[in-house]
N, C-alpha and C positions, 0 to 999 in steps of 0.2 A: 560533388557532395550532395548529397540526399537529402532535404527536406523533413523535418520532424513529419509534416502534414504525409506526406509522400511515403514515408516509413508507416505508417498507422496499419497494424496488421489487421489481416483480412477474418473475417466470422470463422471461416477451416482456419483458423489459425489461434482461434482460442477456443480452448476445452469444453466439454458439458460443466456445467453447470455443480454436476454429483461432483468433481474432483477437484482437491484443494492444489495441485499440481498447477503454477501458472509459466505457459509455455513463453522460451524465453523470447520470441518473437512481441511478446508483451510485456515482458519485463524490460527488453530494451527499449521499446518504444516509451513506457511511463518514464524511466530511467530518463531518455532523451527530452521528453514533453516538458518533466519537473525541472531540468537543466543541471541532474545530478546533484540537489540539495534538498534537503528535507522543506516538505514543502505549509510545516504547523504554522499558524499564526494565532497569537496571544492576541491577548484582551483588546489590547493596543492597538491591534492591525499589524503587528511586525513581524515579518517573515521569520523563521528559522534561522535558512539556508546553510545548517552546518551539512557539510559533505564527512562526513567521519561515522561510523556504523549503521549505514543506509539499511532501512527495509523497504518492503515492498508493503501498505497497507490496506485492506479493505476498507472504503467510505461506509457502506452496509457489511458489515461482520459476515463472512464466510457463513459462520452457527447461523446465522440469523436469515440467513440465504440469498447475501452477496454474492454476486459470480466474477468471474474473472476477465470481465471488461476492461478495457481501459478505463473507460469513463465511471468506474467502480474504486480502482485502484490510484496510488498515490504514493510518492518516498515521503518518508518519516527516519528522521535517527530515531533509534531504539530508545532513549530516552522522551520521546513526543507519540512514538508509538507501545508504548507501553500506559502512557498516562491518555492515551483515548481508547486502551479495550480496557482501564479500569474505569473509564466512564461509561462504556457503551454497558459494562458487566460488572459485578458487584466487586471490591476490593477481595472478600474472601473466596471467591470463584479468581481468581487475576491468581491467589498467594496459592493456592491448592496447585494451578496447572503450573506455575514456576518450579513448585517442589517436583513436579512430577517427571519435568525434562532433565 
């Protein structure tokens, strides 16, 4: 068995910077790091940890020019990562790119 530490993908193993593309050698490492639960914590201090519509999120916003680090990245269910790019980005910039997908 392998190591989260040990799995930690190498610099050639995550993309420039220009591409919102995050290769999956990083995705499974976050995936593994977070322990496969979302990883928000409220006001309170209290973890998420729902495992049910996992994303993958940027700590610095992609737009904002976040890269695809590990140490950038993070699971969130859809419902904790939606409710921190409408904080990161204004509620009517959030409802515009919804309509748009």
């Amino acid at each position: 068995s392998t190591s989260v530490q040990e799995a930690r993908p190498q610099n050639d193993q995550i993309l420039a910077r220009g591409s919102r593309r995050i290769p999956p050698a990083v995705r499974d490492y976050v995936y593994a790091r977070d322990g496969g639960r979302c990883t928000f914590k409220g006001t309170n201090g209290t973890r998420c940890n729902s495992t049910w519509d996992l994303e993958i999120d940027h700590i610095v916003p992609f737009a904002r020019g976040g890269d695809n680090s590990p140490g950038n990245l993070r699971l969130l269910c859809r419902k904790h990562n939606m409710h921190q790019a409408t904080r990161a980005f204004s509620g009517e910039f959030m409802k515009r790119r919804i309509r748009q997908t």
